[in-house]
Backbone as a ProteinNet text record, in pm:
[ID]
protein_1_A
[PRIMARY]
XXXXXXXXXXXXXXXXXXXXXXXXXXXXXXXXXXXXXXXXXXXXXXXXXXXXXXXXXXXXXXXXXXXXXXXXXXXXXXXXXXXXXXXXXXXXXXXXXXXXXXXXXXXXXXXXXXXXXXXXXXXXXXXXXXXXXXXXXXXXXXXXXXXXXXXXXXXXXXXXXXXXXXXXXXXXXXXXXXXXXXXXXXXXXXX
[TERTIARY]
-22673	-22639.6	-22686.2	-22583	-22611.4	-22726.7	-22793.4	-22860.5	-22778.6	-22789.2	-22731	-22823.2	-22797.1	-22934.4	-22842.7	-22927.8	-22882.5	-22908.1	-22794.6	-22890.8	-22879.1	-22977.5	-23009	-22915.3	-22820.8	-22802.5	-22866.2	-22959.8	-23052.1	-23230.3	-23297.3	-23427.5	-23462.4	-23600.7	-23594.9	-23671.2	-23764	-23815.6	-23712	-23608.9	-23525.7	-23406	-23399.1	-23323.5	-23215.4	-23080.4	-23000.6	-22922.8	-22978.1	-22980.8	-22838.9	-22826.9	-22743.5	-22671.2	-22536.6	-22477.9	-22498.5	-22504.6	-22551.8	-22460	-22478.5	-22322	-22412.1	-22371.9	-22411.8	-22326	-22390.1	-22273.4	-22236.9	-22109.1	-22088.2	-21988	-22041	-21939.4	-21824.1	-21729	-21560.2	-21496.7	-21504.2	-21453	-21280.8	-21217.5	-21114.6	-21045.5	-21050.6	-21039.3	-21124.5	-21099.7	-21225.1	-21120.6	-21124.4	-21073	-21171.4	-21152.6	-21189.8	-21098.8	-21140.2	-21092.1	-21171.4	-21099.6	-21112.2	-21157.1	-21253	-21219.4	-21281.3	-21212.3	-21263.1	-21265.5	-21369.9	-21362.1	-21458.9	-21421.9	-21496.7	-21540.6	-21735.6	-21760.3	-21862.5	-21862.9	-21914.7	-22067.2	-22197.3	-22315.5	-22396.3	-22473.5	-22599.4	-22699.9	-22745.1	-22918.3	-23008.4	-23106.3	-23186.4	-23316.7	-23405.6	-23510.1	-23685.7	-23755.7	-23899	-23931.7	-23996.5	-24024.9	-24137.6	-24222.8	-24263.3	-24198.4	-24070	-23987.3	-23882.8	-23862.3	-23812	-23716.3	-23697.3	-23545.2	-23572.5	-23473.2	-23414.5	-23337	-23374.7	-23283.1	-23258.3	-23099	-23103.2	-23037.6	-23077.6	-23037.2	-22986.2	-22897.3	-22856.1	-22951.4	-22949.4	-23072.7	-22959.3	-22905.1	-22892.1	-22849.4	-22777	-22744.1	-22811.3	-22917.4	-22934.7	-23001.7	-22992	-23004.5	-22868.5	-22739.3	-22616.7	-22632	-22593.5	-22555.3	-22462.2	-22370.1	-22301.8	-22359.6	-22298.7	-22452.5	-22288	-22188.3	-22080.5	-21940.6	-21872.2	-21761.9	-21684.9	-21553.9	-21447.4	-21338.5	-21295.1	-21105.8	-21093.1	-21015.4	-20961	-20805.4	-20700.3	-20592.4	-20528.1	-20491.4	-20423.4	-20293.3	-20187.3	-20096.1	-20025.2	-20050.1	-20000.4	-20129.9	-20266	-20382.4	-20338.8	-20314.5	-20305.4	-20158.7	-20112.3	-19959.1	-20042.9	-19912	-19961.1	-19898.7	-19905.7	-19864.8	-20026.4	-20049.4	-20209.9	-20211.8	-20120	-20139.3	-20145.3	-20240.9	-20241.8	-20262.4	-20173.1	-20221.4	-20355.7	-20451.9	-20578.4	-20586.9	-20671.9	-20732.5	-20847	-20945.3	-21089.9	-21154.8	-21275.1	-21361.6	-21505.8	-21524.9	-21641.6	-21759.2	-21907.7	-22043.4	-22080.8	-22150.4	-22208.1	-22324.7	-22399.4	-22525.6	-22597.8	-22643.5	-22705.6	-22833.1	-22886.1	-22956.6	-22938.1	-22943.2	-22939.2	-23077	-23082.4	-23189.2	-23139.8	-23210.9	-23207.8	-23357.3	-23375.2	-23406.1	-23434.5	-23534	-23488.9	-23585.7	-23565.7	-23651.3	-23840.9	-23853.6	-24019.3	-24038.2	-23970.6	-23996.4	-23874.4	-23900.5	-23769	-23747.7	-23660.1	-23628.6	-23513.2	-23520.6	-23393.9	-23364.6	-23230.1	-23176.4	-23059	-23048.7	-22969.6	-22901.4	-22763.3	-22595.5	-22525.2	-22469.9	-22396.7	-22266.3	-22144	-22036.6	-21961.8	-21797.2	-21721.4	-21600.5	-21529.1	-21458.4	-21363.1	-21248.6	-21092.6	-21065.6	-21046.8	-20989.8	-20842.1	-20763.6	-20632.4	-20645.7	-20602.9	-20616.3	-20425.5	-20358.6	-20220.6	-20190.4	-20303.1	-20266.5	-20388.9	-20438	-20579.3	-20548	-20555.4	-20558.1	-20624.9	-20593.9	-20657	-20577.4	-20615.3	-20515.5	-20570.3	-20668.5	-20708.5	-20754.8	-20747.1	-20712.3	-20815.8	-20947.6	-21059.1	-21152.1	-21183.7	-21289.9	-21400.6	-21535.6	-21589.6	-21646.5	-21697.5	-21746.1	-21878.7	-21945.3	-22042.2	-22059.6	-22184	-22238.8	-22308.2	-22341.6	-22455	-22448.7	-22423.7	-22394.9	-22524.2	-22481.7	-22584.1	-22636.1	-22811.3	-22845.4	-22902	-22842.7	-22805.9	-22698.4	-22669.8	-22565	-22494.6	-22598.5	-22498.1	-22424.5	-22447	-22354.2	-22235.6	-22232.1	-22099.4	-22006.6	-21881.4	-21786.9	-21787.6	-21761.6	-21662.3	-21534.7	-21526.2	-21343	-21298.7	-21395.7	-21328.8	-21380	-21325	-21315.9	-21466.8	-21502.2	-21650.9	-21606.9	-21610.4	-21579.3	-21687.8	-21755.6	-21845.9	-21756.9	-21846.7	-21859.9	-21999.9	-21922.1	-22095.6	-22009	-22073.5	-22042.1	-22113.8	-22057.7	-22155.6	-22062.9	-22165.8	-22123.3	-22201.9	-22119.3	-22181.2	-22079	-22148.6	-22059.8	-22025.7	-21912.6	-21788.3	-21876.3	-21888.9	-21915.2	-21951.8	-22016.5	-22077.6	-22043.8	-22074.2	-22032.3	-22152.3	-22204.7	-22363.6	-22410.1	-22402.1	-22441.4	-22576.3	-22681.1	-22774.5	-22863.3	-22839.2	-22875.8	-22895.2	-22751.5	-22703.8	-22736.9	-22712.1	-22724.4	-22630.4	-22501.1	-22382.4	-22324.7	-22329.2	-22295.6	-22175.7	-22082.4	-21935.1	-21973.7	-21966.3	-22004.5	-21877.2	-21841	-21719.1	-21765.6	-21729.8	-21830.2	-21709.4	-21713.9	-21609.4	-21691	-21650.1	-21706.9	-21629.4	-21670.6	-21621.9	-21729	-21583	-21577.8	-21521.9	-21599.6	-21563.6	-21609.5	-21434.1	-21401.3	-21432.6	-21518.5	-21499.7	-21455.6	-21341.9	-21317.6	-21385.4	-21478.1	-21481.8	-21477.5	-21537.2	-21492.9	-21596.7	-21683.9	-21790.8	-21726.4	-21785.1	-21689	-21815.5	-21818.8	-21929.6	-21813.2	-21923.8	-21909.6	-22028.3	-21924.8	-22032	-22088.8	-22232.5	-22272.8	-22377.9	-22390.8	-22488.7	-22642.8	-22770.6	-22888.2	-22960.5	-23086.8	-23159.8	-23293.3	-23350.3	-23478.3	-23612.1	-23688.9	-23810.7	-23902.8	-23951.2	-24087.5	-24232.6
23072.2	23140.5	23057.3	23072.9	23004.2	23048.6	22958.3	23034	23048.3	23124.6	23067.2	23000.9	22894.7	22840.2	22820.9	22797.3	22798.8	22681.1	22549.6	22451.1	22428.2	22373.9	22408.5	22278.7	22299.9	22180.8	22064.9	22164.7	22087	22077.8	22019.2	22039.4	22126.7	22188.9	22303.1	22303.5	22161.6	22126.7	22041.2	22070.3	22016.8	22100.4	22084.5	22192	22109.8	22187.2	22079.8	22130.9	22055.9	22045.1	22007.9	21988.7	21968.8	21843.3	21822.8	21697.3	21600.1	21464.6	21373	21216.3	21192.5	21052.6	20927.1	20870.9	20710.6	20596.2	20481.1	20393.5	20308.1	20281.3	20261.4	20126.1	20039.7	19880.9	19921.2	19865.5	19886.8	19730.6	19690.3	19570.4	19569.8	19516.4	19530.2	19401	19320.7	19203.2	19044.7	18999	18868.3	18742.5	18636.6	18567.6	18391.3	18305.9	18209.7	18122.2	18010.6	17884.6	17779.9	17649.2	17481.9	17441.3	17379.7	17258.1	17169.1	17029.6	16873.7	16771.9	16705.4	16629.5	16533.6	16403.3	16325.1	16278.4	16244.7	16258.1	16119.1	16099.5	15995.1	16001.4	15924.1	15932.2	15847.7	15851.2	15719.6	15749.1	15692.6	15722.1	15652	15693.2	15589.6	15573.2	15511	15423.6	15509.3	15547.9	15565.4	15429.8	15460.8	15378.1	15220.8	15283.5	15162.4	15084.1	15086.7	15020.9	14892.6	14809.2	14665.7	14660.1	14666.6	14610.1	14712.9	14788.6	14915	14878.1	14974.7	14984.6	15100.9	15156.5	15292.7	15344.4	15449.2	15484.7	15672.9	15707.4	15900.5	15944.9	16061.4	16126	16280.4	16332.3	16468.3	16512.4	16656.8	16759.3	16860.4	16947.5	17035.2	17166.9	17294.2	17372.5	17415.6	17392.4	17447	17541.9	17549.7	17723.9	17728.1	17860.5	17850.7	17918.9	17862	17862.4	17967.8	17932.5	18009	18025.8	18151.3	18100.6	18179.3	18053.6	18134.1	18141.6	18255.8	18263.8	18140.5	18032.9	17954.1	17991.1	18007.2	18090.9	18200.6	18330.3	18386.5	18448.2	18440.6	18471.4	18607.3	18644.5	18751	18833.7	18895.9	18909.4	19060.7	19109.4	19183.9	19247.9	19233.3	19298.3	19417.7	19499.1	19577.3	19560.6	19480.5	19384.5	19381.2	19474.9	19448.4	19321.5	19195.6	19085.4	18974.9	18911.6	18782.6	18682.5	18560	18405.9	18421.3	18346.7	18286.1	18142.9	18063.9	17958.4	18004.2	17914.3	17950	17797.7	17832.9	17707.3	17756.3	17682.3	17696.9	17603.2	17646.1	17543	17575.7	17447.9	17446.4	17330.5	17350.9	17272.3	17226.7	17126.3	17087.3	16957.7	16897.3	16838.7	16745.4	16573.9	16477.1	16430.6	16408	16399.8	16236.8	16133.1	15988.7	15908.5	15805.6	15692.5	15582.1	15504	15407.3	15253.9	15300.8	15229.6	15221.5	15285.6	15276.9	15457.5	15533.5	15675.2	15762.8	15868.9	15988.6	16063.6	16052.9	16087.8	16216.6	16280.1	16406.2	16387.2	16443.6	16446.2	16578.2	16650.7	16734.2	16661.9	16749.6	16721.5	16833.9	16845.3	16977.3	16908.6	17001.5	16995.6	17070.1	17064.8	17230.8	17187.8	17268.4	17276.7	17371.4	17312	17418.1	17480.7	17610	17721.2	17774.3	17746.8	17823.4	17955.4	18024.7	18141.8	18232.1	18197.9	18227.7	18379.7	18453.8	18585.7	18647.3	18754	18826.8	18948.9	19079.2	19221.4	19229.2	19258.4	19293.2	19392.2	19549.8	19624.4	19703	19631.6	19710.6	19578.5	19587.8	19492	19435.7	19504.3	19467.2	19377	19257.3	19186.2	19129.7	19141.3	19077.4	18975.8	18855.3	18772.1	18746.8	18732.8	18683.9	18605.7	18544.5	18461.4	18528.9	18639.5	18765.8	18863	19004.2	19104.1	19117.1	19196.5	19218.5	19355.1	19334.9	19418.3	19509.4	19517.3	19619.3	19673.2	19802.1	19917.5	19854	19802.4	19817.3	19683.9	19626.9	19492.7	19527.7	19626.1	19618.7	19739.9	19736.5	19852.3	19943.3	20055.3	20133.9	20119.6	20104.8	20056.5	19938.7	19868.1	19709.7	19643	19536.7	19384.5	19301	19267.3	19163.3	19055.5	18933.4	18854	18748.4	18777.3	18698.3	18613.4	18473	18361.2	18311	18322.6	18248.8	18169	18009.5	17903.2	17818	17716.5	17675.7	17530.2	17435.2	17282	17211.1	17090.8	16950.5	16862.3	16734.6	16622.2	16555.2	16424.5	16422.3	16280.6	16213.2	16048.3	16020.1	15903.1	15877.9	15701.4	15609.9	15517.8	15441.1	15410	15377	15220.1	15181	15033.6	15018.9	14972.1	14947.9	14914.8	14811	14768.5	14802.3	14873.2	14941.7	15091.5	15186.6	15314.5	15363.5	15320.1	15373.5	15451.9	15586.4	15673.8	15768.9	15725.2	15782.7	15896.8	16007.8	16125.5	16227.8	16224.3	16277.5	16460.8	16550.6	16671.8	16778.6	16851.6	17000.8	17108.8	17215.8	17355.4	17440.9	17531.6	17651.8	17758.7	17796.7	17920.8	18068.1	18153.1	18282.1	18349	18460.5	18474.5	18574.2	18685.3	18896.2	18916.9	18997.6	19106.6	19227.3	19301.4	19393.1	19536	19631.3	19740.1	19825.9	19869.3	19947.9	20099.6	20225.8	20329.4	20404.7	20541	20648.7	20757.9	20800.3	20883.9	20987	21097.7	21222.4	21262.3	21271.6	21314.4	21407.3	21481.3	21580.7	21570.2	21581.7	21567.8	21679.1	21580.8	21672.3	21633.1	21729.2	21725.9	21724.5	21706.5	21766	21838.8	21913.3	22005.9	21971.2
-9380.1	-9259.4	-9139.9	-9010.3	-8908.9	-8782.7	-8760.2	-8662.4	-8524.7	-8409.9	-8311.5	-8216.3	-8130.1	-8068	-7929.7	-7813	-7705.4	-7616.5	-7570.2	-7529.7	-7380.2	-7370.3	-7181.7	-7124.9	-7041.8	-6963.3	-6883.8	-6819.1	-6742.8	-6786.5	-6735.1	-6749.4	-6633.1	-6678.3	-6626.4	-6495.9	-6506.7	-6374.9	-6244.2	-6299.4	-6166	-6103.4	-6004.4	-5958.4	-5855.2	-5831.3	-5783.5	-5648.3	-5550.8	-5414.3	-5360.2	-5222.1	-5147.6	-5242.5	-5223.3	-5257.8	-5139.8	-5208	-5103.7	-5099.9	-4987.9	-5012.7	-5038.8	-5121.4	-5171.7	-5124.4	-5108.7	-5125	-5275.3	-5267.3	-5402.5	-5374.7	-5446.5	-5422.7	-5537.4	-5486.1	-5548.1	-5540.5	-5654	-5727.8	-5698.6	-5595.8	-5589.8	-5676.7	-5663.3	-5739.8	-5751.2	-5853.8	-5856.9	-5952.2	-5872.8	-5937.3	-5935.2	-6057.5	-6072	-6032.7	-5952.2	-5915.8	-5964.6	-5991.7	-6020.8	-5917.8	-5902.6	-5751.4	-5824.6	-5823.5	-5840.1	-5733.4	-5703.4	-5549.7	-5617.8	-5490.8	-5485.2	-5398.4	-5388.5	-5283.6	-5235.8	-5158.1	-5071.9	-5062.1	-5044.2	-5079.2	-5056.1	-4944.8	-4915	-4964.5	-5074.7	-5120.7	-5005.5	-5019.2	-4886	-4984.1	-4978.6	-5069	-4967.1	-5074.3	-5010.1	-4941.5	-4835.7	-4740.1	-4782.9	-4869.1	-4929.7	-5050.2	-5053	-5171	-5061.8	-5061	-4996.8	-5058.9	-5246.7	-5277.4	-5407.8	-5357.4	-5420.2	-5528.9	-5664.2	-5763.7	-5805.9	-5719.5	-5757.4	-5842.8	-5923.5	-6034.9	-5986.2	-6066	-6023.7	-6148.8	-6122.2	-6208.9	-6281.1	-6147.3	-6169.1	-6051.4	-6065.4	-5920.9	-5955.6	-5817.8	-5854.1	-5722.1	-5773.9	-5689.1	-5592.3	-5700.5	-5640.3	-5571.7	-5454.3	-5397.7	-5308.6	-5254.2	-5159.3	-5012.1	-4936.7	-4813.2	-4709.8	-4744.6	-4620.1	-4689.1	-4673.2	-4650.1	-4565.7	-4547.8	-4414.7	-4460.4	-4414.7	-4470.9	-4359.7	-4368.2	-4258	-4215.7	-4347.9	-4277.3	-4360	-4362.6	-4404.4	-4307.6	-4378.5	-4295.8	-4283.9	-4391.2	-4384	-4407.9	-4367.6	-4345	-4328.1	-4194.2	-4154.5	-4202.5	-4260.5	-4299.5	-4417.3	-4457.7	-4556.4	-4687.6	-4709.5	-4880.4	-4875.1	-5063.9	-5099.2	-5154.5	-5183.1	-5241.9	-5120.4	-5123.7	-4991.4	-5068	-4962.6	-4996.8	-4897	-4957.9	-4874.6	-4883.1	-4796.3	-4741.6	-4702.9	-4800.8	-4791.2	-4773.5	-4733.6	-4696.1	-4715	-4819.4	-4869.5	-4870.5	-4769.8	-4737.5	-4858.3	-4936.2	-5017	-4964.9	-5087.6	-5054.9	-5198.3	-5203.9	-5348.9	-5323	-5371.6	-5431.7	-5502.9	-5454.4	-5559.6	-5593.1	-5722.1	-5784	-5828.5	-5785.6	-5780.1	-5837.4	-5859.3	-5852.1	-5761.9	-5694.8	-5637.9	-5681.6	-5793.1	-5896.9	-5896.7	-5791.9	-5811.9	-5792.2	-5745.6	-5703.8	-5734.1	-5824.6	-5802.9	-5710	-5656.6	-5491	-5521.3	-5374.6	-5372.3	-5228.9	-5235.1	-5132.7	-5136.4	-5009.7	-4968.3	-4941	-4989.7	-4953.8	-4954.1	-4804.4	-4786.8	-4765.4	-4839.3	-4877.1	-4856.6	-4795.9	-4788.4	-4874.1	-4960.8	-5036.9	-4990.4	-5002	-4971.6	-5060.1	-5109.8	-5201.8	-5133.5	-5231.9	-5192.2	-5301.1	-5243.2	-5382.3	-5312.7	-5455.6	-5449	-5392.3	-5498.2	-5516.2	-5440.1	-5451.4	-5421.6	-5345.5	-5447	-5385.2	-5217.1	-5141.7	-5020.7	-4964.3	-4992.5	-4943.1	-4829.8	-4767.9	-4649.5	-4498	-4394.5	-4307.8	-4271.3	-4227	-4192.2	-4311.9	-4316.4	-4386	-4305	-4437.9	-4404.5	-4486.6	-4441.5	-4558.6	-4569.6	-4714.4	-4779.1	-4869.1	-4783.6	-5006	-5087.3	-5070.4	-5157	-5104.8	-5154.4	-5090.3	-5010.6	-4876.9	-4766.8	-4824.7	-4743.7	-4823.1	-4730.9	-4585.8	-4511.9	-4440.5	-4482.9	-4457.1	-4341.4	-4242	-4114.8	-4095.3	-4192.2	-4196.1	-4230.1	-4313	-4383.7	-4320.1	-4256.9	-4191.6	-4328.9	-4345.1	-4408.9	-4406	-4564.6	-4575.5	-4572	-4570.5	-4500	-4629	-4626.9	-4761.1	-4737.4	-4832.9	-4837.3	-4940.1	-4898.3	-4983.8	-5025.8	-5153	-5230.5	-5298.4	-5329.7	-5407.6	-5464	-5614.8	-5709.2	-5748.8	-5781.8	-5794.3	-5887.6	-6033.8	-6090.2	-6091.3	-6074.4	-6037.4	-6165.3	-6172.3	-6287.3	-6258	-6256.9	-6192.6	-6338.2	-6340.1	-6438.4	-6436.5	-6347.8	-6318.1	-6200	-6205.7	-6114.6	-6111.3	-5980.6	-5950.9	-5831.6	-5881.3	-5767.8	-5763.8	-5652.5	-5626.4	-5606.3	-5726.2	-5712.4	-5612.9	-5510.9	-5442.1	-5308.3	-5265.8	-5167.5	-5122	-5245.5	-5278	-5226.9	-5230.3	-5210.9	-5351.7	-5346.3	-5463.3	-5443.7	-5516.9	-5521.1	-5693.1	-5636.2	-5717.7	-5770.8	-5887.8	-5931.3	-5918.5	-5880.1	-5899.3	-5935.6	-6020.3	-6069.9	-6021.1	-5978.2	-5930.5	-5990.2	-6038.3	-6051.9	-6005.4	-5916.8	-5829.9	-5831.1	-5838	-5833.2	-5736.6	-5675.6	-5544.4	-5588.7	-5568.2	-5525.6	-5412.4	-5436.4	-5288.8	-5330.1	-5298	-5268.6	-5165.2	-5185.5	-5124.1	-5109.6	-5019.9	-4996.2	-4941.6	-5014.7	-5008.8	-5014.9	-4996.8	-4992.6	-5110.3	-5205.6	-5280.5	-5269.6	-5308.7	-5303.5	-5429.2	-5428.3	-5593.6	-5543.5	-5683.8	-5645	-5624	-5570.3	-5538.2	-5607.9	-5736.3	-5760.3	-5703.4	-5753.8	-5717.8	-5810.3	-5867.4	-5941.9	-5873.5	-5948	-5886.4	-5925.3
[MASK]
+++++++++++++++++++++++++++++++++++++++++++++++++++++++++++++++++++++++++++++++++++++++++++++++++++++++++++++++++++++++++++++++++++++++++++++++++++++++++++++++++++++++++++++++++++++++++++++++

C-alpha cells in the first residue's frame, strides 16, 4: 500500500518577494574569422651589446586592445543581416634574442575583418574588447561587439645583424554581437 506524501515546493525559510529586473546578455550572433599578415619588425639590441646576433624566440601576451566598425553600409537599414568592416588594435610581445640578452618588445598591430554576414537587427551599437562591467556603458537594446583572439606565427625571416624581422603571423578571431536586455524574475528572500 501507498503512502501519500506531500512535497514542498519551496524551502520554508524563503519567501518570495517583489519580482525584480536583471540584466541578461543575449548572444545574437558570433562568428570566427582567418586573418594572415605579414609584418614588418625592428629588434633593437640591449645597450651594452655592439654587434648583435639576433635570434626570434616567440610571440606573446596576445590581446585585443580596440575595435572599430570602419564601414558598414547598410548599418542603419532594417535588414538583420549586415556586411561589416572591422579594424582591429591588437597588441603582443616579441620575445627575441640579441645574442647576449633575451629581450621583448611591444608591437601593436590593426587587422581588417570583413565579416560577409552578421545578425544585427537593431541600429544602435556599441563596441568592446571585454564586456563592460558597468550598466551605464551599455544603452538598452543596442549591439556590443566583442572580440577574443588567439595568434601563432607560421615563419619568421630575421637578419642577424640588422634585426630586421619579417614575421609571418595567423589570428583567429572571434566576433560576438551581442544584446543586453532586462528580464523579469522573481525575488526571494531568506529569513
Amino acid at each position: 500500500m501507498l503512502k501519500s506524501t506531500s512535497i514542498s515546493k519551496k524551502n520554508e525559510t524563503e519567501q518570495i518577494h517583489k519580482p525584480v529586473l536583471i540584466d541578461t546578455l543575449q548572444v545574437l550572433d558570433q562568428i570566427l574569422v582567418f586573418k594572415r599578415e605579414t609584418i614588418n619588425i625592428a629588434l633593437f639590441p640591449a645597450k651594452d651589446v655592439c654587434f648583435p646576433n639576433f635570434s626570434f624566440m616567440d610571440i606573446e601576451n596576445f590581446e585585443v586592445n580596440n575595435i572599430k566598425i570602419k564601414t558598414a553600409s547598410d548599418l542603419h537599414s532594417n535588414e538583420c543581416n549586415k556586411k561589416l568592416e572591422l579594424s582591429i588594435d591588437t597588441g603582443f610581445s616579441i620575445k627575441y634574442s640579441d645574442g647576449c640578452h633575451t629581450l621583448y618588445q611591444h608591437v601593436k598591430h590593426t587587422f581588417f575583418v570583413t565579416i560577409e554576414k552578421m545578425n544585427f537587427p537593431i541600429k544602435n551599437t556599441s563596441v568592446f574588447t571585454s564586456y563592460p562591467s558597468s550598466k551605464s556603458m551599455v544603452k538598452q537594446d543596442s549591439n556590443s561587439l566583442e572580440a577574443i583572439a588567439v595568434a601563432d606565427f607560421f615563419g619568421e625571416t630575421i637578419c642577424p645583424y640588422t634585426g630586421a624581422l619579417i614575421l609571418d603571423i595567423g589570428v583567429f578571431f572571434i566576433i560576438i554581437n551581442t544584446k543586453t536586455t532586462e528580464s523579469l524574475v522573481p525575488g526571494y528572500c531568506s529569513e
